[in-house]
C-alpha positions in Angstrom: 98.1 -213.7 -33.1 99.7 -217.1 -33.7 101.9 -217.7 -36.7 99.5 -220.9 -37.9 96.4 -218.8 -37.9 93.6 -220.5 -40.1 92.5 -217.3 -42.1 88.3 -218.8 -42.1 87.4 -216.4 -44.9 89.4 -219.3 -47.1 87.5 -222.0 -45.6 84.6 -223.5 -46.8 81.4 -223.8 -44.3 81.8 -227.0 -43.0 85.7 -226.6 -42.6 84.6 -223.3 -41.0 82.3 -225.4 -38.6 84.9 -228.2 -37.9 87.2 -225.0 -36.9 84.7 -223.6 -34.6 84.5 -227.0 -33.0 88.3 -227.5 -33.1 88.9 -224.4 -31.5 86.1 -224.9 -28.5 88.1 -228.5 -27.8 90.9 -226.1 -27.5 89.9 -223.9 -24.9 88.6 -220.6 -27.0 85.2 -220.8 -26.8 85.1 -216.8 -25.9 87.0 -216.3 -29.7 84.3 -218.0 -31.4 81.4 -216.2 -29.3 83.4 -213.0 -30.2 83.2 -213.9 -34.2 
């Protein structure tokens, strides 16, 4: 895993849901369907 990991359980729900979007933007949609 990448060194700059965002570790969600310290997030709080709508960080958690910016993240999710964030992360489809950046191409790993199937991470997020996996979680």
């Amino acid at each position: 895993m990448a060194d700059d990991e965002i570790i969600l359980s310290e997030l709080s729900d709508d960080e958690l849901v910016q993240q999710m979007h964030d992360d489809l933007y950046d191409g790993l949609k199937e991470e997020i369907e996996e979680g």
